[in-house]
VMD Tcl script that draws the C-alpha trace (Angstrom):
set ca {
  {138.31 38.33 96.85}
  {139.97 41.38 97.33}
  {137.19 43.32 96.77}
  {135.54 41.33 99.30}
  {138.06 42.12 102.01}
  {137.97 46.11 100.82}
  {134.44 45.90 101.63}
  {135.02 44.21 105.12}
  {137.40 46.37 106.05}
  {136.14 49.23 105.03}
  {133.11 48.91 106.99}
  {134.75 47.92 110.07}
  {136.52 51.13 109.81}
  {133.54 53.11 109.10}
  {132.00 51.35 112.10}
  {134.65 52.52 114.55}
  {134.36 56.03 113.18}
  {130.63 56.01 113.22}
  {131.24 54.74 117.43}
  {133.25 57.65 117.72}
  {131.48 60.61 116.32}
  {128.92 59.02 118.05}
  {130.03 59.08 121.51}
  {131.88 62.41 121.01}
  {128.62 63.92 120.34}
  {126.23 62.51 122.70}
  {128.97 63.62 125.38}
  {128.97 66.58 124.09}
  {125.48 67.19 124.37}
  {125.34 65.91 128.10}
  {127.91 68.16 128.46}
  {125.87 71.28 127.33}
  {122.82 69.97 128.90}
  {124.83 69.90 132.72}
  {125.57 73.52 131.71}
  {122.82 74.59 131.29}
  {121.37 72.92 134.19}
  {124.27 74.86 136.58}
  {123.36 77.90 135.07}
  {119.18 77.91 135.64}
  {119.83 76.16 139.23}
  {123.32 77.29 140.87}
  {124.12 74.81 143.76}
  {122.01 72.21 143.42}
  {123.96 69.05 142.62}
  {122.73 65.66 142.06}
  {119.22 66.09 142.72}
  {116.07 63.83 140.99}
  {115.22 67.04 138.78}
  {118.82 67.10 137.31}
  {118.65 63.75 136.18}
  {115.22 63.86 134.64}
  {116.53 67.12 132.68}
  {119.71 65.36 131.34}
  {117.82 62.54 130.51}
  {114.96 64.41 128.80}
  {117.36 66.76 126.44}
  {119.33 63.30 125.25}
  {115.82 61.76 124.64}
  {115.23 64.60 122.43}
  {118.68 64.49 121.10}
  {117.95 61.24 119.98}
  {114.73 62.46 118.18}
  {116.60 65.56 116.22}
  {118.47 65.36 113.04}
  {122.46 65.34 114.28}
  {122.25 62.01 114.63}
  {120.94 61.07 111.55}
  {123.66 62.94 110.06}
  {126.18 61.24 111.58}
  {124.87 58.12 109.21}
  {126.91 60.05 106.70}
  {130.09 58.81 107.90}
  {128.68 55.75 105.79}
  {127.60 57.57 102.54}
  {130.06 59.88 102.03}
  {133.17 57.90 101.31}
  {131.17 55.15 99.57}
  {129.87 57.72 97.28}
  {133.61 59.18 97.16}
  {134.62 55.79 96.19}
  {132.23 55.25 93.66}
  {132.64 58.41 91.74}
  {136.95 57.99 91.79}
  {136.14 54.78 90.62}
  {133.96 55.47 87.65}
  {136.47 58.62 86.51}
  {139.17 56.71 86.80}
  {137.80 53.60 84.33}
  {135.83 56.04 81.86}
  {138.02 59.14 81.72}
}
mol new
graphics top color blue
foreach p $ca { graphics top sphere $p radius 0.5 }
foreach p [lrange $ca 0 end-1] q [lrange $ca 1 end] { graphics top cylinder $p $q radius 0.2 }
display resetview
Protein backbone atom coordinates (compact mmCIF):
# COMPACT_ATOMS: atom_id res chain seq x y z
CA UNK A 1 0.00 0.00 0.00
CA UNK A 2 2.54 2.33 0.63
CA UNK A 3 4.15 1.84 -2.36
CA UNK A 4 0.96 2.50 -3.95
CA UNK A 5 0.54 5.92 -2.40
CA UNK A 6 4.53 6.72 -3.28
CA UNK A 7 3.52 6.14 -6.71
CA UNK A 8 0.36 8.46 -6.49
CA UNK A 9 1.99 10.99 -5.04
CA UNK A 10 4.80 11.04 -6.76
CA UNK A 11 3.16 11.53 -9.95
CA UNK A 12 0.94 14.16 -8.84
CA UNK A 13 4.00 15.98 -7.97
CA UNK A 14 5.70 15.33 -11.13
CA UNK A 15 2.48 16.51 -12.78
CA UNK A 16 2.52 19.93 -11.15
CA UNK A 17 6.18 20.30 -12.05
CA UNK A 18 5.70 19.11 -15.55
CA UNK A 19 2.53 22.22 -15.58
CA UNK A 20 5.09 24.45 -14.53
CA UNK A 21 8.11 24.05 -16.67
CA UNK A 22 5.57 23.92 -19.04
CA UNK A 23 3.97 27.18 -18.78
CA UNK A 24 7.28 28.89 -17.82
CA UNK A 25 8.52 27.96 -21.13
CA UNK A 26 5.83 28.49 -23.52
CA UNK A 27 5.72 32.11 -21.85
CA UNK A 28 8.89 32.39 -22.34
CA UNK A 29 8.86 31.76 -25.85
CA UNK A 30 5.83 34.22 -26.47
CA UNK A 31 7.86 36.38 -24.74
CA UNK A 32 10.86 36.21 -27.23
CA UNK A 33 8.57 35.91 -30.09
CA UNK A 34 6.79 39.70 -29.04
CA UNK A 35 10.47 40.76 -29.07
CA UNK A 36 11.27 40.00 -31.84
CA UNK A 37 8.19 41.16 -33.41
CA UNK A 38 8.95 44.98 -31.73
CA UNK A 39 12.20 44.81 -33.07
CA UNK A 40 11.43 43.92 -37.11
CA UNK A 41 8.17 46.32 -36.84
CA UNK A 42 8.70 49.33 -34.23
CA UNK A 43 5.20 50.86 -33.47
CA UNK A 44 2.92 48.70 -34.68
CA UNK A 45 0.88 47.23 -31.83
CA UNK A 46 -1.86 44.82 -31.97
CA UNK A 47 -2.25 44.42 -35.52
CA UNK A 48 -3.66 40.93 -37.48
CA UNK A 49 0.11 40.29 -38.64
CA UNK A 50 1.34 40.27 -34.95
CA UNK A 51 -0.94 37.75 -33.97
CA UNK A 52 -0.47 35.41 -36.87
CA UNK A 53 3.47 35.70 -36.07
CA UNK A 54 3.04 34.82 -32.32
CA UNK A 55 0.85 32.23 -33.17
CA UNK A 56 2.97 30.74 -35.96
CA UNK A 57 6.47 30.64 -33.81
CA UNK A 58 4.37 28.71 -30.77
CA UNK A 59 2.96 26.36 -33.52
CA UNK A 60 6.44 25.63 -34.34
CA UNK A 61 7.43 25.61 -30.77
CA UNK A 62 5.17 22.96 -30.34
CA UNK A 63 6.75 20.97 -33.29
CA UNK A 64 10.60 21.37 -31.92
CA UNK A 65 12.29 19.26 -29.41
CA UNK A 66 12.12 21.58 -25.93
CA UNK A 67 9.07 20.28 -25.33
CA UNK A 68 9.71 16.88 -25.61
CA UNK A 69 12.38 17.38 -23.23
CA UNK A 70 10.46 18.69 -20.75
CA UNK A 71 8.87 14.87 -20.63
CA UNK A 72 12.04 14.34 -18.66
CA UNK A 73 10.74 15.81 -15.62
CA UNK A 74 9.07 12.20 -15.66
CA UNK A 75 12.15 9.99 -16.42
CA UNK A 76 14.67 11.42 -14.62
CA UNK A 77 13.73 10.94 -11.02
CA UNK A 78 12.05 7.60 -11.78
CA UNK A 79 15.25 6.44 -13.17
CA UNK A 80 17.00 8.23 -10.02
CA UNK A 81 14.74 6.21 -7.95
CA UNK A 82 15.29 3.09 -9.49
CA UNK A 83 19.02 3.07 -9.51
CA UNK A 84 19.15 4.32 -5.37
CA UNK A 85 16.92 1.63 -5.01
CA UNK A 86 18.78 -1.23 -6.59
CA UNK A 87 22.34 0.08 -4.82
CA UNK A 88 20.88 0.33 -1.84
CA UNK A 89 19.35 -3.57 -1.74
CA UNK A 90 22.46 -5.16 -3.68
CA UNK A 91 25.42 -3.14 -2.43
Amino acid sequence: MGLIRLLVFGFLGLSIAYLAISFYSRSIRKEKLEDRWVEDHPGDGDSPEREAFIHDGMVEYQSGIRPKLILLVYVIPALAALLLLYLINFF
